[in-house]
N, C-alpha and C positions, 0 to 999 in steps of 0.2 A: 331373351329367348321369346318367339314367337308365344303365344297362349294355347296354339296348334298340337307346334311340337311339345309342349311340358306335358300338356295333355295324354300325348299321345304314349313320352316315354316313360309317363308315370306308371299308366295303367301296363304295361310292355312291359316294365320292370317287377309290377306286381303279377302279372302271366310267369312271367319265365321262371320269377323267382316262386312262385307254387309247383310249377313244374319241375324244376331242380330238388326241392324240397319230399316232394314225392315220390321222385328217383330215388334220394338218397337214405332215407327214414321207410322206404317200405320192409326191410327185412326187418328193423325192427320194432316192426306192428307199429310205428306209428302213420297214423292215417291224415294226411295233409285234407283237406275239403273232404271230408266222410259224409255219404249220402246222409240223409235225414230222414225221419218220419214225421209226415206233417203237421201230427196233431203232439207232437213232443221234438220240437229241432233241435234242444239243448242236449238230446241224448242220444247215446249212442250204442245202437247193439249188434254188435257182429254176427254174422250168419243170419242177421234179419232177412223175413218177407216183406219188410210194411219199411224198410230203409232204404228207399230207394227214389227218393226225390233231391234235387240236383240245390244246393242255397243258393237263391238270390245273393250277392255281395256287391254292396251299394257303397261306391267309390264317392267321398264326400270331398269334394275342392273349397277352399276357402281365399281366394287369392287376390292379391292385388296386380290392376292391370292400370298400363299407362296407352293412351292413343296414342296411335306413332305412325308416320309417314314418311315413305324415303322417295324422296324428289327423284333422286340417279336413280337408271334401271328401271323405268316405266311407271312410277309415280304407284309403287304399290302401298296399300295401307292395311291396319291390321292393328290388332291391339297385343303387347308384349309383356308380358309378367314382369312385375316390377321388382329390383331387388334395390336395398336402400346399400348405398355405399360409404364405406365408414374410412374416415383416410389414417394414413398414419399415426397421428397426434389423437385418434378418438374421432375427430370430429368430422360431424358431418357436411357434404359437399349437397346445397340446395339445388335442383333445376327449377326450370320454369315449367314442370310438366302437370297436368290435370291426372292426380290416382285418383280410380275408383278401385272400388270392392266387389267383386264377383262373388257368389256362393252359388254352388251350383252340385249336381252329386249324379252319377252315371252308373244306372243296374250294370251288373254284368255276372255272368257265371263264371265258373274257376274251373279247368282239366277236369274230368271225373276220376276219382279216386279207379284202383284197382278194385275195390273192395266193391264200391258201386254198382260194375258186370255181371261181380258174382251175385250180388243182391238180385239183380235183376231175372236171371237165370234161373235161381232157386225160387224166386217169385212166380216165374213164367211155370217151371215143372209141377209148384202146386196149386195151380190155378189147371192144368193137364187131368192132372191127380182128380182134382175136384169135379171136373168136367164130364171124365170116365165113369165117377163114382155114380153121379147123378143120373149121366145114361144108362149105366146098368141099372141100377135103382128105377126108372122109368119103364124100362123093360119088364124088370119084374113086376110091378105094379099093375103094368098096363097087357100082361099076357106076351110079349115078345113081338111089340108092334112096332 
């Protein structure tokens, strides 16, 4: 398998399958990627104003690739994740091929929770709240200017 594609349907398998996950556990209350508050991420409190930051989630690859080139078909080249193959009897079958060791690791964010909206929402109306209070308060202070 290309290094492209593994890549690609890792991270695809790790989307969808959050996304599945969150469909199916939202009735009951469990929260797949629940927003965060930045100065405590391990916690989590529902109907929060201060939980509404999104987790980095940092996809860590460890793999081994082999260089490879296919002559047929326009001499394309590429490097291809290497798996070792084991035969019947146990033992293993050598190539002549050069593995190296890739490590490498890819931010990404996850679906927003449902929970996350509402965070947002009850965040926005008391920051409204706050807003209101202050200009009335200004008012009063300052004569009705």
């Amino acid at each position: 398998m290309d290094l492209k594609d593994f890549i690609t349907e890792t991270i695809t398998g790790i989307i969808e399958a959050t996304s599945d996950l969150q469909a199916h556990w939202a009735e009951a209350g469990i929260i797949v990627n629940p927003p965060v508050d930045s100065r405590h991420p391990e916690l989590y409190e529902h109907g929060s104003t201060v939980h509404v930051y999104r987790q980095i989630q940092t996809v860590k690859f460890d793999v081994a690739v082999t260089a490879a080139s296919e002559k047929a078909g326009g001499g394309k080249a590429g490097l291809k994740v290497f798996s070792a193959e084991v035969g019947a009897d146990g033992s293993m079958k050598k190539q002549d091929e050069q593995v190296s060791r890739v490590q490498f690791s890819i931010p990404l964010t996850l679906s927003p929770s449902d929970v996350e909206g509402e965070h947002h929402a009850r965040r926005a109306r008391k920051r409204e709240k706050l807003a209101e209070r202050s200009k009335r308060a200004g008012s009063v202070r300052y004569g009705g200017v």
